[in-house]
Backbone as a chain_set.jsonl record, in Angstrom:
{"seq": "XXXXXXXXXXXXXXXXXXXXXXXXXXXXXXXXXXXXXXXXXXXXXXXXXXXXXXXXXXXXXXXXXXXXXXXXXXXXXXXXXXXXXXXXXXXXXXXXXXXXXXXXXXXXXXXXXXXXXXXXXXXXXXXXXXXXXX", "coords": {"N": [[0.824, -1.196, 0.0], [1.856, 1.382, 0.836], [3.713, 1.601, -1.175], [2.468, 2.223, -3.35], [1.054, 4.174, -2.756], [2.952, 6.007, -2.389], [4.243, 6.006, -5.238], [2.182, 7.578, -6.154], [2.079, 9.766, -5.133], [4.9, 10.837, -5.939], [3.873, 11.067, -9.002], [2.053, 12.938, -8.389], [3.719, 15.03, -7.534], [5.269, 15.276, -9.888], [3.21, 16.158, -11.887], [2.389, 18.838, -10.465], [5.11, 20.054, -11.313], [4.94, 19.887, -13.881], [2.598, 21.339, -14.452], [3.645, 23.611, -13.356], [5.991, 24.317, -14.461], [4.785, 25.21, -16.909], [3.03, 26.87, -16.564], [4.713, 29.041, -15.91], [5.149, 31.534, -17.1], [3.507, 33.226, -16.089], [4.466, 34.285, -14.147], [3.777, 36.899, -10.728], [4.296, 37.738, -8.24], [6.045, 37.887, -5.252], [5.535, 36.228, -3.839], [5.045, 34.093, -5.494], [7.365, 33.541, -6.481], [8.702, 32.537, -3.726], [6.845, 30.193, -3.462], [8.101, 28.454, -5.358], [10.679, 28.498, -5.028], [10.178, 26.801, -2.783], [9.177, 24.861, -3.632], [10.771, 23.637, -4.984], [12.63, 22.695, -2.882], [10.923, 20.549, -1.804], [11.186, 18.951, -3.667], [13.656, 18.863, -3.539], [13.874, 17.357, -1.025], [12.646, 15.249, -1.493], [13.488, 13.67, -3.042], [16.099, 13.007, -1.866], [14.807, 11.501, -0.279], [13.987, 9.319, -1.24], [16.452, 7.97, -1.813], [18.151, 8.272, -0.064], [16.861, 6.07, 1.817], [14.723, 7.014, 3.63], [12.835, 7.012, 6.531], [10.734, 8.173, 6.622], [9.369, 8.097, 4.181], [7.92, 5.679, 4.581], [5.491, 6.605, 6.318], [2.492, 7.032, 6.677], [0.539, 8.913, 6.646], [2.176, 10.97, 5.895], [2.374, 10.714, 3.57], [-0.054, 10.657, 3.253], [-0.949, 13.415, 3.394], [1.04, 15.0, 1.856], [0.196, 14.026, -0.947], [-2.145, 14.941, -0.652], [-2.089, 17.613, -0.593], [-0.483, 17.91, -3.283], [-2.292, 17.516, -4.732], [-4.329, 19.494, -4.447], [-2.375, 21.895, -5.389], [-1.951, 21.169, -7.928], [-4.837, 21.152, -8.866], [-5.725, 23.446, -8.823], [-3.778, 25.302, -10.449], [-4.517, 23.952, -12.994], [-6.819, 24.84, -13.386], [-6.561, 27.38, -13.219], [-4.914, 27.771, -15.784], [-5.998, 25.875, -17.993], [-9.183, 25.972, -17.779], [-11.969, 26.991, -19.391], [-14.426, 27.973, -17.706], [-14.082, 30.151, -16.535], [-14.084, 33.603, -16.66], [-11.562, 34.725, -17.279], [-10.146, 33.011, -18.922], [-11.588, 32.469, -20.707], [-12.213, 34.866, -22.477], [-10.235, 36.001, -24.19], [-9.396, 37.97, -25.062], [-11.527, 41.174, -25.753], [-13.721, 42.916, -27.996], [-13.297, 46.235, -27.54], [-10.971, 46.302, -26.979], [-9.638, 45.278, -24.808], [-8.185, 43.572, -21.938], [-7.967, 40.889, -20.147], [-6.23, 39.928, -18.097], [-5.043, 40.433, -15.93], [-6.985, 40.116, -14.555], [-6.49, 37.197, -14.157], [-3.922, 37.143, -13.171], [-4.613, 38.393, -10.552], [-5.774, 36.058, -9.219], [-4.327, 33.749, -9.249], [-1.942, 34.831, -7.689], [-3.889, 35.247, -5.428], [-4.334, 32.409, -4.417], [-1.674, 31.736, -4.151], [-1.041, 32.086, -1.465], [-2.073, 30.355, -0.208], [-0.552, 28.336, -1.525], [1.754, 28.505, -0.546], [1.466, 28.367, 2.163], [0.43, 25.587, 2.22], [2.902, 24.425, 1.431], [4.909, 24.811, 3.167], [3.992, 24.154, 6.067], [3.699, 21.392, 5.221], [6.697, 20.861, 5.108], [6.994, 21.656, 7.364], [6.056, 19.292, 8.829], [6.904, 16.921, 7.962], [9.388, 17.224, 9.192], [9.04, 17.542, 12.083], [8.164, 14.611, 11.699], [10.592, 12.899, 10.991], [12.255, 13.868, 13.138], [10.645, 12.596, 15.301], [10.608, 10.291, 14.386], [13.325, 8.769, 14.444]], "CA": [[0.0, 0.0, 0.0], [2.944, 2.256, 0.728], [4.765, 1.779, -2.688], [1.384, 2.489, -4.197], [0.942, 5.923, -2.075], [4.332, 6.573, -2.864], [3.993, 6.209, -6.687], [1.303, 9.071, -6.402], [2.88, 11.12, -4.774], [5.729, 11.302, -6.939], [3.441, 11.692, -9.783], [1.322, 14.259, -8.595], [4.599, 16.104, -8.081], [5.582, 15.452, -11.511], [2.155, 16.932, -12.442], [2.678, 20.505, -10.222], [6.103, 20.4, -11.561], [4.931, 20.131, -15.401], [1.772, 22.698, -14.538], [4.689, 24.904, -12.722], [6.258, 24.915, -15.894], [3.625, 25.525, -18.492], [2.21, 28.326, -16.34], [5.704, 29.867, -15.691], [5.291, 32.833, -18.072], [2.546, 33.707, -15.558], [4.849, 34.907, -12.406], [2.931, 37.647, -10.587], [4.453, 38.831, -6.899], [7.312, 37.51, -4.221], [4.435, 35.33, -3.249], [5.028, 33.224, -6.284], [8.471, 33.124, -6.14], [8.592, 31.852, -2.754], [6.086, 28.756, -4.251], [8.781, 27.94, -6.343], [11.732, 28.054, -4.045], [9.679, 26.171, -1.587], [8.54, 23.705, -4.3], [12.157, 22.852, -5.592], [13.043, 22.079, -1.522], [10.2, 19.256, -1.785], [11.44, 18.071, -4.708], [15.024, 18.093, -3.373], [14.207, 16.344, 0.162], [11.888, 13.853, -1.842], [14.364, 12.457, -3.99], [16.863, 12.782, -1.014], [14.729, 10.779, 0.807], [14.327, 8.124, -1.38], [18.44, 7.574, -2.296], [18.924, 7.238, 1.159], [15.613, 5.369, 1.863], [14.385, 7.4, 5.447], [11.957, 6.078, 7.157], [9.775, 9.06, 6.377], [8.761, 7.122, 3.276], [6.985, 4.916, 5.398], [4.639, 7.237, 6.718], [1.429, 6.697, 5.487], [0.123, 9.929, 6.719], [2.493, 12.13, 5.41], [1.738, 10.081, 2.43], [-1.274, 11.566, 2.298], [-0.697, 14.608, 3.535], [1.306, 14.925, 0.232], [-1.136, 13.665, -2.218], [-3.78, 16.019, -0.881], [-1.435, 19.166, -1.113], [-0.692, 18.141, -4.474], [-3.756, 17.46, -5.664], [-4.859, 20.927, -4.549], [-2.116, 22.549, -6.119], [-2.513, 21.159, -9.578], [-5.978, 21.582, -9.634], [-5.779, 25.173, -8.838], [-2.903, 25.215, -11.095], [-5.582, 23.25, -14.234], [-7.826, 25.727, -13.633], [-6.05, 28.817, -14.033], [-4.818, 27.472, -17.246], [-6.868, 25.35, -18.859], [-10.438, 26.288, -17.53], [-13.066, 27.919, -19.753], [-15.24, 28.975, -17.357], [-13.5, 30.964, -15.605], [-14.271, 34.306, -17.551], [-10.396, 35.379, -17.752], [-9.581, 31.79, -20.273], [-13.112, 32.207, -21.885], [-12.094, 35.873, -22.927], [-8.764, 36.52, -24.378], [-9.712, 39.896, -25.754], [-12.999, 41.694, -26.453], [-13.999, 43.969, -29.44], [-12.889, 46.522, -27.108], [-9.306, 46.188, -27.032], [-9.644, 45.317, -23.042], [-7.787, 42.168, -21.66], [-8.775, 40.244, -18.488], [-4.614, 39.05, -17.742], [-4.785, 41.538, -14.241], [-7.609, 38.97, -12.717], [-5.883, 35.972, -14.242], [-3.116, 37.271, -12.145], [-4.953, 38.067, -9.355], [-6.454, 35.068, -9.182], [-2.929, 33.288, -8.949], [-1.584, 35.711, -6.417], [-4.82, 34.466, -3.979], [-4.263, 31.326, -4.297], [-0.172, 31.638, -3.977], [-0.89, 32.437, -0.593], [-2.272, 28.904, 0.129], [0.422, 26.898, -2.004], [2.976, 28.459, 0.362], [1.258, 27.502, 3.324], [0.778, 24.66, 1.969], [4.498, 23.8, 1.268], [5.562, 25.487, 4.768], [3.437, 23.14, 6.917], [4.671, 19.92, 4.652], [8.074, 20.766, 5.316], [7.056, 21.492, 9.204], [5.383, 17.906, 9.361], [7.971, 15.976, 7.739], [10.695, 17.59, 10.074], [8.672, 16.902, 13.693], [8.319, 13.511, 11.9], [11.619, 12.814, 10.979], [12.648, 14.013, 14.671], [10.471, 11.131, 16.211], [11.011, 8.035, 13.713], [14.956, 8.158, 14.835]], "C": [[0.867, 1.258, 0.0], [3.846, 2.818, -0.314], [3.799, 2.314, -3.242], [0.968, 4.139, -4.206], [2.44, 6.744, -2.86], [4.555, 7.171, -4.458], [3.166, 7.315, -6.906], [1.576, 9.871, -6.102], [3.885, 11.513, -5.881], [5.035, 11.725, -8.405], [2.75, 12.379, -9.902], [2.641, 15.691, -8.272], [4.774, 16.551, -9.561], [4.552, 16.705, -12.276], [2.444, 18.51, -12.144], [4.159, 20.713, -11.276], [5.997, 20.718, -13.5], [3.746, 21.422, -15.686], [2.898, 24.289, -14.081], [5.307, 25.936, -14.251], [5.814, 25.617, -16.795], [3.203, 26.943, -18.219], [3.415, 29.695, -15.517], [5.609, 31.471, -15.968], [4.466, 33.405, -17.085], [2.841, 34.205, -14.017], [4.514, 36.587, -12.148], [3.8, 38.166, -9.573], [5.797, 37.431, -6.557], [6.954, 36.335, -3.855], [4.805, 33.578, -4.13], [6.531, 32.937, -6.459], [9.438, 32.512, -5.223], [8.263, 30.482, -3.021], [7.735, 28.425, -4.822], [9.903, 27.526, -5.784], [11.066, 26.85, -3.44], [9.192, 24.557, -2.693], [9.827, 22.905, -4.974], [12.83, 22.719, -4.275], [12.294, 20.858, -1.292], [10.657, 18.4, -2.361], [13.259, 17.546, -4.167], [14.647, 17.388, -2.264], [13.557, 15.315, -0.667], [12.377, 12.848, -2.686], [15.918, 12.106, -3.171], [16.535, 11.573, -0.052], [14.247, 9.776, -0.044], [15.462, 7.26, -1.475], [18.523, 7.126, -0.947], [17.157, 6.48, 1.944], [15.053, 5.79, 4.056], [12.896, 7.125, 5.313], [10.462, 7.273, 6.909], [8.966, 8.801, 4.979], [7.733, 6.047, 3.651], [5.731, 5.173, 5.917], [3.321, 7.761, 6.34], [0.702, 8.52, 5.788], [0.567, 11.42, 6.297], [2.586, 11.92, 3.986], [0.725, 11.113, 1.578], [-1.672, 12.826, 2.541], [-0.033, 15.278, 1.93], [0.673, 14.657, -0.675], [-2.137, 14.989, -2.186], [-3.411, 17.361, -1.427], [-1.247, 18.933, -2.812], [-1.572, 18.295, -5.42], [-4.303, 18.878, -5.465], [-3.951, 21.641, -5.059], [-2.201, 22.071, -7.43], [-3.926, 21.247, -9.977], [-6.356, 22.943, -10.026], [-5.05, 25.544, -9.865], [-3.691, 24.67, -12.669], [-6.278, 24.558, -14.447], [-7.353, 27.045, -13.676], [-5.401, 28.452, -15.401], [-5.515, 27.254, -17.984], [-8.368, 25.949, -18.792], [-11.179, 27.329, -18.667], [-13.811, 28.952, -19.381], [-15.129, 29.571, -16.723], [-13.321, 32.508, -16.793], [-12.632, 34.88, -18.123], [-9.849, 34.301, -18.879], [-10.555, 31.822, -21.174], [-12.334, 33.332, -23.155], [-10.804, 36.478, -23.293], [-9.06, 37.791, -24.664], [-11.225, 39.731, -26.359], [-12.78, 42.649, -27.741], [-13.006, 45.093, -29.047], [-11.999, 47.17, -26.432], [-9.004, 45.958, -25.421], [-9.132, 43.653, -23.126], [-8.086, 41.775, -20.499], [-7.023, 39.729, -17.77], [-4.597, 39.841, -16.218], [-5.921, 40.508, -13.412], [-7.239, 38.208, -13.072], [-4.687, 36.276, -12.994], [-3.312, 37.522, -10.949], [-5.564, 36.816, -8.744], [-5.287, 34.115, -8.936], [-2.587, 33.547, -8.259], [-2.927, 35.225, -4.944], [-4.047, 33.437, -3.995], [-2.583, 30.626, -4.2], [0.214, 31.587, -2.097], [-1.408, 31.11, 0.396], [-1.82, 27.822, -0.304], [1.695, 27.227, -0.621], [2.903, 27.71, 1.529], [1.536, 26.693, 3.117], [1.901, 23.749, 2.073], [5.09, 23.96, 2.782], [4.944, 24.186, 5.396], [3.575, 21.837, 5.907], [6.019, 19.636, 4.733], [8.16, 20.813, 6.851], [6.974, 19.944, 9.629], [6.279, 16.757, 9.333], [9.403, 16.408, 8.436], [10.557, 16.725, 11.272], [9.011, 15.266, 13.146], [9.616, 13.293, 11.937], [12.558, 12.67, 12.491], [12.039, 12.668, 15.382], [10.582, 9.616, 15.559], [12.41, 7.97, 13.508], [15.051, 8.167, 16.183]], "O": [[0.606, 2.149, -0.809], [4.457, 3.882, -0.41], [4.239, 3.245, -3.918], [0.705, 4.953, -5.092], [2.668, 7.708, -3.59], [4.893, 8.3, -4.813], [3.424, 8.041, -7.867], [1.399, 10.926, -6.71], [3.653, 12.452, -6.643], [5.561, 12.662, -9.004], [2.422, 12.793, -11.014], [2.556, 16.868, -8.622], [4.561, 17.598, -10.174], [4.871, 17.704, -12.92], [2.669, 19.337, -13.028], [4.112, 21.683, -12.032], [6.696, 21.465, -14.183], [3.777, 22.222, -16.622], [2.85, 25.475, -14.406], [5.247, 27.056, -14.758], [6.378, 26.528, -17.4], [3.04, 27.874, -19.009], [3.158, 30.726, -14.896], [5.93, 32.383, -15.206], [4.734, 34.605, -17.155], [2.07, 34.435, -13.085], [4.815, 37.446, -12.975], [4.24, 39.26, -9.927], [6.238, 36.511, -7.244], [7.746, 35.44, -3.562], [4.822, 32.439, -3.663], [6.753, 31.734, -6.599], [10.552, 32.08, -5.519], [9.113, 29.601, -2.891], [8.376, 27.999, -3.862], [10.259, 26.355, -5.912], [11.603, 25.782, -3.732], [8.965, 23.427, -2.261], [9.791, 21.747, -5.388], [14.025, 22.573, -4.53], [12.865, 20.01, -0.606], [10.705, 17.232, -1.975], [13.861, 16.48, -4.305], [15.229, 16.311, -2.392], [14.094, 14.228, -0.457], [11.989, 11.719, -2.986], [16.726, 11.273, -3.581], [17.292, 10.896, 0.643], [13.908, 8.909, 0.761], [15.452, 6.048, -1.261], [18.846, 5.992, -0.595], [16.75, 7.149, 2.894], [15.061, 5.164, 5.116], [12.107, 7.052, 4.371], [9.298, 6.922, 7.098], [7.9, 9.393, 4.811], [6.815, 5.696, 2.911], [4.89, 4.282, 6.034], [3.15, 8.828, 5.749], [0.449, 9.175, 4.777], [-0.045, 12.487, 6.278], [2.853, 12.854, 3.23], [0.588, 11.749, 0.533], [-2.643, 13.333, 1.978], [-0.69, 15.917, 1.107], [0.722, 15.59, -1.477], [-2.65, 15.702, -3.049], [-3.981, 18.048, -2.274], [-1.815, 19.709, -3.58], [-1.648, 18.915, -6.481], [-4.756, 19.411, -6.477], [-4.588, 22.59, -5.516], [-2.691, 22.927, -8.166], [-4.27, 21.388, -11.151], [-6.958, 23.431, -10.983], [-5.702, 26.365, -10.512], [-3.163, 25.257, -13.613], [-6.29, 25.206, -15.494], [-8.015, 27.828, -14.357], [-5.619, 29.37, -16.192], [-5.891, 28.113, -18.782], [-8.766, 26.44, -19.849], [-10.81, 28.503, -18.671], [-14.03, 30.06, -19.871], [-16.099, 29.813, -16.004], [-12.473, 32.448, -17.683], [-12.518, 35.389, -19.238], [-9.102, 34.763, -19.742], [-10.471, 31.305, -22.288], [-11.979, 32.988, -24.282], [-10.369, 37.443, -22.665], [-8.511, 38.63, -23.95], [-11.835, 38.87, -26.993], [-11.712, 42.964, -28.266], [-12.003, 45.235, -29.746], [-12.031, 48.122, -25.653], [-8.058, 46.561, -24.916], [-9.462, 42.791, -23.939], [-8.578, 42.631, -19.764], [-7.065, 39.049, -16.745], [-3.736, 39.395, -15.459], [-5.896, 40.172, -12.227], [-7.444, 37.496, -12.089], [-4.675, 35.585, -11.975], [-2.52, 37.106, -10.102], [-5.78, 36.846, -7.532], [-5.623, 33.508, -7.919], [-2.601, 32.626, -7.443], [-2.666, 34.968, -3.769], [-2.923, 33.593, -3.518], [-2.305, 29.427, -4.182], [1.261, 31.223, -1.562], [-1.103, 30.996, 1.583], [-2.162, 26.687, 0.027], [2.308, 26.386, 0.037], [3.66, 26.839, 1.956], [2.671, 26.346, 3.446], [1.924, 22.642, 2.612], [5.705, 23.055, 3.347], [5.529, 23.133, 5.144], [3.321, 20.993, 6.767], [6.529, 18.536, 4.52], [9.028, 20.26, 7.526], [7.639, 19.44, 10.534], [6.462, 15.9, 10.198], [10.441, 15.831, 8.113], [11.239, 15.761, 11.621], [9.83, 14.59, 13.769], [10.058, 13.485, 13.07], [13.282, 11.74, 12.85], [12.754, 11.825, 15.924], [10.621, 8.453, 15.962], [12.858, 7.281, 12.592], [16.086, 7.789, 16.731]]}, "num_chains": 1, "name": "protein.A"}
C-alpha cells in the first residue's frame, strides 16, 4: 500500500512540476516566487529521501498529507490554465481592445498564498516527523 501511495505522490509532483512549468510565463508577486523556491526544496528532500531510503517514506500519513497538497495545487494550477469557465480563459480579448490578464493574475496571487502555506506546513510535518522516527 505504501509503494502504491508513494507512486502518487511522486506523480502528482511530476504533475505541479509540469503545470509549474507551463504556467511559468505567468509569475505575478514575491508570493510566487517563494512557491517555487519552496517547491524545488520538496522536490530536493523527496528524492533525497528516497536515495537514502528514510523512514519518512513509510509514513502513510504524510503520504497523504502529500497527495492532498498536491492534488490541490494542480488543480488550482488546471484551472487557471486550462479552464473555460472561468471568464479570464473564456475571454482573451474583447472587441474593445480590453484584456482580463490583471484577474488571471490576481487570481494566482490568492491562491499563492495557500500553495505556500501549503508547502511550509509539509516541510514542518515531515521535520517533527523525521525528529520522532529516529
Amino acid at each position: 500500500m505504501n509503494k502504491g501511495l508513494n507512486i502518487v505522490r511522486i506523480l502528482l509532483l511530476l504533475i505541479v512540476c509540469f503545470l509549474n512549468v507551463y504556467s511559468y510565463f505567468n509569475m505575478v508577486s514575491w508570493s510566487h516566487l517563494l512557491y517555487l523556491v519552496l517547491l524545488v526544496v520538496v522536490i530536493v528532500l523527496t528524492t533525497k529521501d528516497f536515495i537514502k531510503k528514510n523512514p519518512i517514506n513509510n509514513n502513510r500519513a504524510y503520504i497523504i498529507i502529500c497527495i492532498l497538497s498536491f492534488l490541490i495545487i494542480s488543480y488550482i494550477l488546471c484551472r487557471f490554465t486550462f479552464d473555460t469557465s472561468l471568464f479570464f480563459n473564456k475571454y482573451t480579448g474583447d472587441p474593445y481592445g480590453s484584456n482580463f490578464v490583471e484577474f488571471k493574475m490576481l487570481y494566482l496571487k490568492q491562491n499563492m498564498i495557500y500553495f505556500n502555506l501549503l508547502l511550509v506546513l509539509l516541510l514542518t510535518y515531515r521535520k517533527i516527523n523525521l525528529k520522532i522516527s529516529k
